[in-house]
KOLZA-321868 format. One record per residue (C-alpha): residue number from 1; residue in one letter; y, z, x. Coordinates in pm, 1 decimal. Example, Ala and Ser with C-alpha at 12.3 -4.5 7.8 and 13.67 -1.06 7.14 Angstrom:
BEGIN
+------+------+----------+----------+----------+
! resi ! resn !       c2 !       c3 !       c1 !
+------+------+----------+----------+----------+
!    1 !    a !   -450.0 !    780.0 !   1230.0 !
!    2 !    s !   -106.0 !    714.0 !   1367.0 !
+------+------+----------+----------+----------+
REM end
This chain:
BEGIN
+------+------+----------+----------+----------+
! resi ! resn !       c2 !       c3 !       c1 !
+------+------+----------+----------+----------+
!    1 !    x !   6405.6 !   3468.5 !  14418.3 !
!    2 !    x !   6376.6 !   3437.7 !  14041.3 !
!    3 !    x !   6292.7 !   3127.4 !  13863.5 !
!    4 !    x !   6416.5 !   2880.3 !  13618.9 !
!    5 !    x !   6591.4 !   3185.9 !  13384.2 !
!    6 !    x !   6845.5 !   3208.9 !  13687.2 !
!    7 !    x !   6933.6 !   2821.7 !  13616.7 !
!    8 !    x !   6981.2 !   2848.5 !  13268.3 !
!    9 !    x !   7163.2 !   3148.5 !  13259.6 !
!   10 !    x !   7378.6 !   2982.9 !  13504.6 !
!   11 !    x !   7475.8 !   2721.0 !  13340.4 !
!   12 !    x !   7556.6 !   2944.2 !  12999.8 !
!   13 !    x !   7778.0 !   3116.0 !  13246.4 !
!   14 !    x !   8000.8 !   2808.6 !  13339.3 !
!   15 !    x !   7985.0 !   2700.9 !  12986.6 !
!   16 !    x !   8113.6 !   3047.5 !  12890.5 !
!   17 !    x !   8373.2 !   3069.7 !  13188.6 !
!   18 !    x !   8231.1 !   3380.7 !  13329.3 !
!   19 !    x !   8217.3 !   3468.0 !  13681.4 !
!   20 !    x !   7936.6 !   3683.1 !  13885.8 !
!   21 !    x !   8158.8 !   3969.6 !  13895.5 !
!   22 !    x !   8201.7 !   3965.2 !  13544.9 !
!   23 !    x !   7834.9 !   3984.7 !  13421.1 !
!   24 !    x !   7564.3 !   4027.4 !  13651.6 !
!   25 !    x !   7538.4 !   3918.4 !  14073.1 !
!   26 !    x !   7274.2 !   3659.2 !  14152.8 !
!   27 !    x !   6967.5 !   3752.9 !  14316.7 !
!   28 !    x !   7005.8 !   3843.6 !  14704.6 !
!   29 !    x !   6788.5 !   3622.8 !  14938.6 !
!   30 !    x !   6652.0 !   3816.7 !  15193.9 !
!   31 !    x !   6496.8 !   3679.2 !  15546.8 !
!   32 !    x !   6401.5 !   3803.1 !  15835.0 !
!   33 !    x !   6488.0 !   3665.9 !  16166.3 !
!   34 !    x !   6121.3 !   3522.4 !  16317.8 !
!   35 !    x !   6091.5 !   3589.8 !  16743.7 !
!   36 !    x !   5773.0 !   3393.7 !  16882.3 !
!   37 !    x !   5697.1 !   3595.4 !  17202.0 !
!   38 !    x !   5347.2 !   3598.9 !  17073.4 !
!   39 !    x !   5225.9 !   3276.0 !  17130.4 !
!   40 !    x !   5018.5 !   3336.4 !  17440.4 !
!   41 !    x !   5217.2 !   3077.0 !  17684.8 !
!   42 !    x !   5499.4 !   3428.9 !  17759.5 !
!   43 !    x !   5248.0 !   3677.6 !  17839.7 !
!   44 !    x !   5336.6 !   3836.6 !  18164.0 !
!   45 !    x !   5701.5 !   3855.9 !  18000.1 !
!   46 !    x !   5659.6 !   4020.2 !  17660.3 !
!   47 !    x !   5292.1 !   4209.8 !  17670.6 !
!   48 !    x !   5394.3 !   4434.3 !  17960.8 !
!   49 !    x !   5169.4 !   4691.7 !  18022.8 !
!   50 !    x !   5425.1 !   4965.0 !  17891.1 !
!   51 !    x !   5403.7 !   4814.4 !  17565.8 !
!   52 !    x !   5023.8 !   4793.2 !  17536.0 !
!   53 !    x !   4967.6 !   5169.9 !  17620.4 !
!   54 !    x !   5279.4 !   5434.1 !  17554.8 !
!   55 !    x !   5342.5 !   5198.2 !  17289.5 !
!   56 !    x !   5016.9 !   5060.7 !  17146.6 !
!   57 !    x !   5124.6 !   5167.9 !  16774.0 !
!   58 !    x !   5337.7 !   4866.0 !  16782.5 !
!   59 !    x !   5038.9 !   4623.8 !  16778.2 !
!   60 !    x !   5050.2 !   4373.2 !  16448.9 !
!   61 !    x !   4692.2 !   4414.6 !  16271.5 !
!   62 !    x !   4636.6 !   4054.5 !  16373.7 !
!   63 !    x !   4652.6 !   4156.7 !  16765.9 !
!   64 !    x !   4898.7 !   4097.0 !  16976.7 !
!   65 !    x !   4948.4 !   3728.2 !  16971.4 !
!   66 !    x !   5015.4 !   3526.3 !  16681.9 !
!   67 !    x !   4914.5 !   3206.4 !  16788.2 !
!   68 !    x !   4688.7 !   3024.2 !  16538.9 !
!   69 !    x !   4800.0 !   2835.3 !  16187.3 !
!   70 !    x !   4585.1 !   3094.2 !  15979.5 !
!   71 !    x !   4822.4 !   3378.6 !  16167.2 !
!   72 !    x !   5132.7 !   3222.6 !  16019.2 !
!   73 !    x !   4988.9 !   3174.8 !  15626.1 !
!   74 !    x !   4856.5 !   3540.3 !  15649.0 !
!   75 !    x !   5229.4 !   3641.0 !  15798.8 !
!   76 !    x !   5395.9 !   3392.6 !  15510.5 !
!   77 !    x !   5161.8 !   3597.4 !  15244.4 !
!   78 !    x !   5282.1 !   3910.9 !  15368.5 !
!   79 !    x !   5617.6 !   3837.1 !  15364.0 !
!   80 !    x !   5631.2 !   3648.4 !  15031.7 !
!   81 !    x !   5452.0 !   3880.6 !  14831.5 !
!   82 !    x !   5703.0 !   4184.3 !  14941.9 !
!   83 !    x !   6011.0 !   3975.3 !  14825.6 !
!   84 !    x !   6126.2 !   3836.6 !  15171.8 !
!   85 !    x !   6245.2 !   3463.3 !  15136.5 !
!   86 !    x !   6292.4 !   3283.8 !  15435.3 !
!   87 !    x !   6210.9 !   3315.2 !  15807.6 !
!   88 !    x !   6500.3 !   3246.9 !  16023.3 !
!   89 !    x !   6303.9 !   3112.6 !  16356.9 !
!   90 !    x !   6459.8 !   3154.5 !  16658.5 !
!   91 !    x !   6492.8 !   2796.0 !  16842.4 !
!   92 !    x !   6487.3 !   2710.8 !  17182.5 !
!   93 !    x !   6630.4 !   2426.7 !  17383.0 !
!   94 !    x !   6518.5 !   2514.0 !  17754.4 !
!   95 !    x !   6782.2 !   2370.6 !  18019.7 !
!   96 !    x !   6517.3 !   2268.2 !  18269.1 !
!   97 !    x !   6379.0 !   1903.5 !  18249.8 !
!   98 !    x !   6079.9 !   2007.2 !  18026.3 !
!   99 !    x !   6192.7 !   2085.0 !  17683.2 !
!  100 !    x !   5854.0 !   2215.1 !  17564.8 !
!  101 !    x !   5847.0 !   2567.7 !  17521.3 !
!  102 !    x !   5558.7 !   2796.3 !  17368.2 !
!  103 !    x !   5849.1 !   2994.3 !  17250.8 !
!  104 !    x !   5848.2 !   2739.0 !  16899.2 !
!  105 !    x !   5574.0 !   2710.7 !  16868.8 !
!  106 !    x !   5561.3 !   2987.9 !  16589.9 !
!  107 !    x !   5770.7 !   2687.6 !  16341.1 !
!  108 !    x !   5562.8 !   2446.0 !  16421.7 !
!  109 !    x !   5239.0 !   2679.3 !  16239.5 !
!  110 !    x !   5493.3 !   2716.1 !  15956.2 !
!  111 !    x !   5576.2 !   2336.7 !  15926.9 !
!  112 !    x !   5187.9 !   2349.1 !  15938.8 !
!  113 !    x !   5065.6 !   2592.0 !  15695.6 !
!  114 !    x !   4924.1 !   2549.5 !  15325.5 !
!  115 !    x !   5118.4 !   2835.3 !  15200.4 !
!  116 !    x !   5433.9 !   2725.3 !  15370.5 !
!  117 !    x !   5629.9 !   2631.8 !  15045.9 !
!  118 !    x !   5645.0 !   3020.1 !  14990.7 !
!  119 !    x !   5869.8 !   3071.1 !  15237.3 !
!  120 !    x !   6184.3 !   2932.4 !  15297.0 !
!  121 !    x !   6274.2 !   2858.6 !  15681.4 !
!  122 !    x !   6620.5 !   2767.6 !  15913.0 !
!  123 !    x !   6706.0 !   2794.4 !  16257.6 !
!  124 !    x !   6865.2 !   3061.0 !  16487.5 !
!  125 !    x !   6948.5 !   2905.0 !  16809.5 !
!  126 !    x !   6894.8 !   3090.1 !  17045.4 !
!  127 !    x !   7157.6 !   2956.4 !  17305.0 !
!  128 !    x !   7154.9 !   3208.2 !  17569.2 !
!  129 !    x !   7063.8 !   3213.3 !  17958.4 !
!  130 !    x !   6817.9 !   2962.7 !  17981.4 !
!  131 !    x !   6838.1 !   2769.7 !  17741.1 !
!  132 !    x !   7209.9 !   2730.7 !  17701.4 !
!  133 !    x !   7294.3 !   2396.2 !  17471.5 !
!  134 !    x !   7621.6 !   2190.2 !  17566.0 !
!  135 !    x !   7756.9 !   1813.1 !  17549.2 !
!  136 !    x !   7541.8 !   1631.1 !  17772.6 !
!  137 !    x !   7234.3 !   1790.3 !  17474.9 !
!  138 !    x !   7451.9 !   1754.9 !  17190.0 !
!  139 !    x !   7258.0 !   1379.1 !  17014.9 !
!  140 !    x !   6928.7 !   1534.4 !  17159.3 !
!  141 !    x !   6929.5 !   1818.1 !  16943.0 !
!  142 !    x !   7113.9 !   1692.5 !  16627.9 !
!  143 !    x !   6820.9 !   1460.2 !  16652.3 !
!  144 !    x !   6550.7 !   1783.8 !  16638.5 !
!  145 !    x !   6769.8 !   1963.1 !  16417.9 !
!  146 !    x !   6804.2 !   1670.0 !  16115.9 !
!  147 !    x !   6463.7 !   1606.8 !  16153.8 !
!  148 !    x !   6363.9 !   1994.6 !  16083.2 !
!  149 !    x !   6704.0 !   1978.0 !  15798.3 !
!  150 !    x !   6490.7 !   1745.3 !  15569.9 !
!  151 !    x !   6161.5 !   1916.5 !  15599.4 !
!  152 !    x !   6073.4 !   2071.6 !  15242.0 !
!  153 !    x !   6162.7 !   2417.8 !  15228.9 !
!  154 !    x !   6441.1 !   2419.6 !  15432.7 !
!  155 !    x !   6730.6 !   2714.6 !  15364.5 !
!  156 !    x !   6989.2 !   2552.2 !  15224.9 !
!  157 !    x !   7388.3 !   2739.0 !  15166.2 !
!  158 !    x !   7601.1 !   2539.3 !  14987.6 !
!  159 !    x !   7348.5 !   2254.9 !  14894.4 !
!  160 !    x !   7331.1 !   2223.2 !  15309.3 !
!  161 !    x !   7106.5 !   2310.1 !  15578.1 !
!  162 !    x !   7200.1 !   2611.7 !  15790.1 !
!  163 !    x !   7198.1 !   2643.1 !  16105.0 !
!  164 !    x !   7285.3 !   2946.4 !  16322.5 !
!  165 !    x !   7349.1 !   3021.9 !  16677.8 !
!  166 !    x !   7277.2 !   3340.4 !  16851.2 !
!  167 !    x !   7581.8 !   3317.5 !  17099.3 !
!  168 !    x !   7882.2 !   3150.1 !  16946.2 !
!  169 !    x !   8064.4 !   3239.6 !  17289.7 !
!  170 !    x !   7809.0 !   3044.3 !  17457.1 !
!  171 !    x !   7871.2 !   2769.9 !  17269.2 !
!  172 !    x !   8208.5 !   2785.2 !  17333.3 !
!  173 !    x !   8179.6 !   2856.6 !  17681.2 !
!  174 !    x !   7986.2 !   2513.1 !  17719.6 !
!  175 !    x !   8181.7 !   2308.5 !  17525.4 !
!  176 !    x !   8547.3 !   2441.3 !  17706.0 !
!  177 !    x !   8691.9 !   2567.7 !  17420.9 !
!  178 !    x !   8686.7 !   2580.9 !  17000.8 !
!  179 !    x !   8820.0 !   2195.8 !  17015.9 !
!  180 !    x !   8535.8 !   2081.4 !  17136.3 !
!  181 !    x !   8306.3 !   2253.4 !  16931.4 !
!  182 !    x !   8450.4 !   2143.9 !  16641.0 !
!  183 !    x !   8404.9 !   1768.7 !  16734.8 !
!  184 !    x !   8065.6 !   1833.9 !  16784.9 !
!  185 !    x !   7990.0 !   2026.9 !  16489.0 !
!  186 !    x !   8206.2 !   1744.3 !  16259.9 !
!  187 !    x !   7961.2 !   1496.7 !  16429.9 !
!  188 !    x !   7644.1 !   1690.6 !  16357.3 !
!  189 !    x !   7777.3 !   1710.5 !  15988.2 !
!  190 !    x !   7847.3 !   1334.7 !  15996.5 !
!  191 !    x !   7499.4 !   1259.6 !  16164.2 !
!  192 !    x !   7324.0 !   1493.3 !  15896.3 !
!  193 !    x !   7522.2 !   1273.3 !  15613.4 !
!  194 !    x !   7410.0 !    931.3 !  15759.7 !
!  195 !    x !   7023.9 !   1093.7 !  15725.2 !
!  196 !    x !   7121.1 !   1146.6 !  15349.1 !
!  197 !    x !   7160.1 !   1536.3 !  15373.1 !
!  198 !    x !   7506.1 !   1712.1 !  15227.8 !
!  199 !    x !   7642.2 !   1787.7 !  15627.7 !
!  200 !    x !   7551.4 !   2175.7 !  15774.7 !
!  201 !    x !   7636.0 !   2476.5 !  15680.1 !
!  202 !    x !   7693.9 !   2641.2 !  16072.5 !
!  203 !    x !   7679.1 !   3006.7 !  16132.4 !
!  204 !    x !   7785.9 !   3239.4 !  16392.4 !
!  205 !    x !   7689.8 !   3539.4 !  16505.9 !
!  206 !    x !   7947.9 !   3772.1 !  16623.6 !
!  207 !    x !   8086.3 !   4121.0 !  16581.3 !
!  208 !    x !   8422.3 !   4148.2 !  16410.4 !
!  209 !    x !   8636.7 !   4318.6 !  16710.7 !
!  210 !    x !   8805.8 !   4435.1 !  16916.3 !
!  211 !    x !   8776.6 !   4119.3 !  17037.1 !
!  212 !    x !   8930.4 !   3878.0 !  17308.7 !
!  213 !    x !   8930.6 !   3471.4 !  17396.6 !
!  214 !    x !   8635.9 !   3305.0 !  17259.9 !
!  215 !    x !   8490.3 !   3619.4 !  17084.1 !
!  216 !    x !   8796.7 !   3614.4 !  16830.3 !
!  217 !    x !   8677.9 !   3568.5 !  16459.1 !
!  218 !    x !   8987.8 !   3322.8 !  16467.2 !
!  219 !    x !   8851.5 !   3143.0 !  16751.1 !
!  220 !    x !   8541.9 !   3084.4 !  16598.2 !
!  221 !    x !   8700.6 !   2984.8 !  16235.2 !
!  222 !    x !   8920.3 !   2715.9 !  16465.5 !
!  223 !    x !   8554.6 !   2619.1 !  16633.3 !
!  224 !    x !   8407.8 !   2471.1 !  16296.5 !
!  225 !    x !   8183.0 !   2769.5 !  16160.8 !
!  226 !    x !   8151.9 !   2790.7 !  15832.7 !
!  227 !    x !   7996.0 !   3159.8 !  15802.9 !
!  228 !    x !   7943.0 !   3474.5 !  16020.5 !
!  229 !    x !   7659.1 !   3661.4 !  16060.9 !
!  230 !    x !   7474.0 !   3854.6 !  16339.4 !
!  231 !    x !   7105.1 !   3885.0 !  16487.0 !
!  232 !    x !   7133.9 !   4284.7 !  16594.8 !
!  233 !    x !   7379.9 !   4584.1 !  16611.5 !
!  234 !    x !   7181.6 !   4829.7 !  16789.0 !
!  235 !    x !   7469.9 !   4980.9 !  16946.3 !
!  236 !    x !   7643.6 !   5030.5 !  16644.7 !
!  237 !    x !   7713.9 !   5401.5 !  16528.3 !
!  238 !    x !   7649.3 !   5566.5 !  16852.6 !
!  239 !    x !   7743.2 !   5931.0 !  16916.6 !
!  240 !    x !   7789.0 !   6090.5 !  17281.1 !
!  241 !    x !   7626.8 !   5934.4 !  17552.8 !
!  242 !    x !   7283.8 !   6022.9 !  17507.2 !
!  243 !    x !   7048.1 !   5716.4 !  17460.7 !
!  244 !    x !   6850.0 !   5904.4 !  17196.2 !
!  245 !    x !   7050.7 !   5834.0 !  16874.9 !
!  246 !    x !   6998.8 !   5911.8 !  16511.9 !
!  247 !    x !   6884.6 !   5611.3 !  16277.9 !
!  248 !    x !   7119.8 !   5720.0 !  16017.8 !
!  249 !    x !   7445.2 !   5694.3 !  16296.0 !
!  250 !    x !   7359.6 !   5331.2 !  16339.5 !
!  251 !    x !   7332.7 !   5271.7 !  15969.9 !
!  252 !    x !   7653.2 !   5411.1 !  15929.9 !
!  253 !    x !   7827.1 !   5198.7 !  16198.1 !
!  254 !    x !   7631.6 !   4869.1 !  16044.1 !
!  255 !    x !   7829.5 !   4991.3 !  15698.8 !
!  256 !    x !   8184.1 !   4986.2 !  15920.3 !
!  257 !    x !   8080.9 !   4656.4 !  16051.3 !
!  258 !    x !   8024.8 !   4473.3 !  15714.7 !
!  259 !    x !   8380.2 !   4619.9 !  15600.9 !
!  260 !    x !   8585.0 !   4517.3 !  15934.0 !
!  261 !    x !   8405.6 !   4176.2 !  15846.4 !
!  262 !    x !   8538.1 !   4180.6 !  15491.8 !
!  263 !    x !   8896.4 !   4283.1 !  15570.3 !
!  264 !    x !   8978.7 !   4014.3 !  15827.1 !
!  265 !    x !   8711.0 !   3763.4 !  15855.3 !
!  266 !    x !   8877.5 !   3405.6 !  15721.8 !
!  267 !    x !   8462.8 !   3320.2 !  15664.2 !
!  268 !    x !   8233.1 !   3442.2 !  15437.6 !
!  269 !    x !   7992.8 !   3643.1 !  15613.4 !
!  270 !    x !   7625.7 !   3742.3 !  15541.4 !
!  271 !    x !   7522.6 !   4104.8 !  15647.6 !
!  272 !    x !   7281.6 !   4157.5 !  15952.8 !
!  273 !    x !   7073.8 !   4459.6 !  15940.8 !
!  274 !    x !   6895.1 !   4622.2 !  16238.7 !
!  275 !    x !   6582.5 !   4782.8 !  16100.6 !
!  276 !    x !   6531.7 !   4920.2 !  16432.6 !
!  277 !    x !   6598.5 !   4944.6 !  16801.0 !
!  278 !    x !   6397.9 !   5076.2 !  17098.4 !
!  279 !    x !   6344.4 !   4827.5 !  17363.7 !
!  280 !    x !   6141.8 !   5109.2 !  17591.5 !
!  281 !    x !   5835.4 !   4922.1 !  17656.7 !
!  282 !    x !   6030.4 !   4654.8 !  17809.3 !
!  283 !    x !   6233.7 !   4882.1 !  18045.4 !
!  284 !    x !   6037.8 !   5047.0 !  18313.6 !
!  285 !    x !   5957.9 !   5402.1 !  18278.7 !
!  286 !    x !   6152.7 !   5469.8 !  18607.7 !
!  287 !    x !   6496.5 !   5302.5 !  18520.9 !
!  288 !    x !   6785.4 !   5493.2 !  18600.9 !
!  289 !    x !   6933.9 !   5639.6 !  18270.5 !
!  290 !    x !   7266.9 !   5483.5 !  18269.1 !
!  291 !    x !   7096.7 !   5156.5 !  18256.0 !
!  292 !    x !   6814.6 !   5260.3 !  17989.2 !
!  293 !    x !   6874.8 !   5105.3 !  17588.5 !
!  294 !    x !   6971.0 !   5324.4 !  17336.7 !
!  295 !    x !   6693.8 !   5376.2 !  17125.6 !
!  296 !    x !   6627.8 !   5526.2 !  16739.8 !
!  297 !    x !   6285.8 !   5720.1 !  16731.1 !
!  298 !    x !   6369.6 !   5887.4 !  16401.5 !
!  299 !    x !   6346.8 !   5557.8 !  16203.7 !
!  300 !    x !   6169.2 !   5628.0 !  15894.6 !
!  301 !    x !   6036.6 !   5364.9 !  15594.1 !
!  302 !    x !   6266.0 !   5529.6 !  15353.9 !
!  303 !    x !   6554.9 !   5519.9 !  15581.7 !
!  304 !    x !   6445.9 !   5084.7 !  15618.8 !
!  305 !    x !   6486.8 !   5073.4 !  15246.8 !
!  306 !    x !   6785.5 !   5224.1 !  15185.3 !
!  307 !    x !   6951.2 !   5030.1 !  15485.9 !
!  308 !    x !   6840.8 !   4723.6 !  15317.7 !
!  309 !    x !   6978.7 !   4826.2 !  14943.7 !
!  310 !    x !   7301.1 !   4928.9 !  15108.5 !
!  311 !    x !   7345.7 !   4558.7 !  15260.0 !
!  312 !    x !   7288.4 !   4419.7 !  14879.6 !
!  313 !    x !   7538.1 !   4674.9 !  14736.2 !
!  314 !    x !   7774.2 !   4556.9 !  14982.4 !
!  315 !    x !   7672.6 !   4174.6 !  14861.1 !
!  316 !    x !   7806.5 !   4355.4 !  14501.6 !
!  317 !    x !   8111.4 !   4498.5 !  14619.0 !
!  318 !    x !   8220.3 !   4209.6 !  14802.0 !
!  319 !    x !   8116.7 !   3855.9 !  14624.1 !
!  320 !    x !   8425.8 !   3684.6 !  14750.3 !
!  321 !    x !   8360.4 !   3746.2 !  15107.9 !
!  322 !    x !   7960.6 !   3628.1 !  15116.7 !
!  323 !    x !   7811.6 !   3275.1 !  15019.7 !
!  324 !    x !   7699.2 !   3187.6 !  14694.1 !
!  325 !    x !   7364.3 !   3267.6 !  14791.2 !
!  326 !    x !   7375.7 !   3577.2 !  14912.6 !
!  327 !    x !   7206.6 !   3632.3 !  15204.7 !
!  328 !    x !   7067.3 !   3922.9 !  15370.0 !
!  329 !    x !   6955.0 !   3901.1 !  15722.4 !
!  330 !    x !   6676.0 !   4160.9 !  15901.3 !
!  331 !    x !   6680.5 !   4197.0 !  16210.7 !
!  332 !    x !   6351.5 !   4099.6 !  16241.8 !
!  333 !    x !   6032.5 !   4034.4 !  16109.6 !
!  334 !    x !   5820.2 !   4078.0 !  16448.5 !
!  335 !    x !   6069.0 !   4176.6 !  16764.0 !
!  336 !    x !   5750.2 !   4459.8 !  16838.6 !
!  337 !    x !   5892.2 !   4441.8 !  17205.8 !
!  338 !    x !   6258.2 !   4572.2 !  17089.7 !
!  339 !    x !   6161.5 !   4795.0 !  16797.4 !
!  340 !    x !   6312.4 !   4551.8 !  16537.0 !
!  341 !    x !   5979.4 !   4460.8 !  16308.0 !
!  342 !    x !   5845.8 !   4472.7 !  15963.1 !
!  343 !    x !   5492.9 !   4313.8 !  16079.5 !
!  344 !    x !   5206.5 !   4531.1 !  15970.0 !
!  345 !    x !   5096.6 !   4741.0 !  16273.0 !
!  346 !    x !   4735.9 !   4899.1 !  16334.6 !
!  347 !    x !   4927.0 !   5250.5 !  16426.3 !
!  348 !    x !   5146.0 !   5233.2 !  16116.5 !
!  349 !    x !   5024.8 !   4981.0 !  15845.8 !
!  350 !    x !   5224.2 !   4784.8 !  15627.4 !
!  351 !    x !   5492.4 !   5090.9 !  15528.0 !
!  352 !    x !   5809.7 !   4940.9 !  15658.3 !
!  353 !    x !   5724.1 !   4617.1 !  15518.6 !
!  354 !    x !   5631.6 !   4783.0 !  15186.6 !
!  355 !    x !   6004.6 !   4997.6 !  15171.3 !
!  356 !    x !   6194.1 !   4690.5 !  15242.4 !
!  357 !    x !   6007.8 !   4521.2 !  14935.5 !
!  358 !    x !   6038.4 !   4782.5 !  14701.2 !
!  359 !    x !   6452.4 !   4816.8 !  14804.5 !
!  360 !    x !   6445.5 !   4420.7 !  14674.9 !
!  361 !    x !   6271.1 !   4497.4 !  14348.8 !
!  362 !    x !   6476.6 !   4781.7 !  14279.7 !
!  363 !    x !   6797.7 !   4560.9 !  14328.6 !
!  364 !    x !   6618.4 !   4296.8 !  14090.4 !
!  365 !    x !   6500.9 !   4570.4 !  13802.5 !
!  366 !    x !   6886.7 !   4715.6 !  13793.5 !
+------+------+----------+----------+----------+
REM end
């Protein structure tokens, strides 16, 4: 993010009648999507033995769990000091009767650290099996959600809060339909307005086709999103069969992705990036091969940078088709389990965390 200079210039721009395109693109705002796995209370599910020996490289230099306030400011320092703006948190709403879950309790260390107002922070909702949100939790949540809205340091697109859901056909699955999703979203807005906020910007994540029912981009444009985005593509790009693919295949398909977004989206949409993919130490060595992940062992640092400059050049090439503030979003800052992290590992160090900072300094020096 740059500072005050971005303001003024601004407003000499208006004055002058000259658009982005014109002169120079804003700044890209980077984040990285934030899993907490690591909190100690999902053990048996997430530290599987697999992952702790094969693929022991993968351990952050803070140990495996993550699950003390001095954790988070060191993770916020990292992060900050390498360019990355926001955490995007993923959120959980279980649909038992208890609604506690050790799976936020990674925002609530944010919400709780000094060093917090480095880092910007939203929500991903992670609205999956399990924890699948619908009408009868609609007030319950707007409640939790407005309440996290006006915290300081929330992300805000369009002078609102955004929110994002993991599975907009989910959503529409529990609500019967776009229709209904729409009235709820209008009175989340509404209830976010009452609180004194601006309404919500919403987000989906989705793939742009081929696509049928509720996984139509028109569908979800009917539904009440106002942007699209995604949380992973890892099966974008393949080649053949095999399950071993090449990093630079996926990048490729992530490119073709963005464009199919930009040629018939009706929303803007902000471009995911999947820094990597291989979900082997949660598979079991012994699992048939047509039911193994694809996976991308020839991921490199350099190969993490220039994924991350090609999203911002297609921010350039395309600055009617992405909000104003131009968002970037990593898949992830710490999915160690899935193969989808920038954390700082004892078997690697802090290189992929270092080439994603240096591609964001290089777009900001151009």
């Amino acid at each position: 993010m740059r500072g005050p200079g971005l303001a003024v210039w601004l407003l000499a721009a208006v004055t002058a009648g000259v658009s982005w395109a014109a002169e120079r693109s804003p700044p890209a705002k980077v984040g990285a999507y934030y899993f907490d796995g690591w909190s100690g209370g999902t053990n048996k599910i997430h530290l599987t033995p697999r992952l702790m020996s094969e693929f022991a490289h993968r351990q952050p230099v803070w140990g495996w769990l993550d699950n003390t306030a001095q954790i988070m400011e060191q993770q916020i320092e990292l992060v900050a000091d390498h360019g990355v703006a926001f955490f995007s948190f993923c959120w959980y709403w279980p649909e038992e009767a208890e609604k506690q879950t050790p799976l936020n309790n990674a925002l609530e260390f944010y919400l709780r650290a000094k060093n917090r107002s480095r880092v910007e922070f939203c929500l991903l909702v992670a609205n999956h099996g399990g924890f699948r949100i619908g009408p009868k939790d609609w007030d319950a949540v707007c409640v939790k959600w407005i309440k996290l809205f006006k915290e300081p340091g929330h992300l805000m697109v369009n002078g609102k809060p955004l929110l994002i859901f993991f599975s907009s056909r989910d959503l529409l699955r529990s609500f019967a339909g776009p229709a209904q999703v729409k009235v709820a979203l209008d009175q989340l807005r509404a209830k976010a307005i009452q609180a004194g906020l601006k309404g919500v910007t919403v987000a989906a994540c989705c793939t742009p086709g081929p696509q049928n029912g509720w996984d139509n981009l028109d569908y979800l444009a009917l539904a009440g999103f106002d942007l699209f985005t995604g949380y992973n593509y890892p099966g974008a790009g393949m080649r053949g069969t095999s399950k071993k693919q090449a990093f630079a295949d996926m990048m490729k398909g992530h490119e073709d992705i963005w464009e199919l977004f930009a040629g018939k989206a009706k929303l803007p949409y902000a471009p995911a990036v999947t820094i990597g993919w291989d979900m082997r130490p949660w598979e079991k060595p012994d699992l048939p091969a047509d039911r193994q992940s694809v996976y991308y062992p020839d991921r490199t640092p350099q190969a993490v940078g220039q994924f991350v400059e090609r999203a911002i050049d297609w921010l350039d090439r395309h600055p009617d088709k992405t909000p104003p503030e131009r968002l970037v979003l990593l898949y992830a800052w710490n999915e160690n389990g899935e193969g989808g992290y920038l954390t700082p590992t004892r078997g690697e160090g802090d290189v992929y965390l270092k080439a994603v900072g240096e591609a964001i300094r290089k777009w900001a020096a151009r």
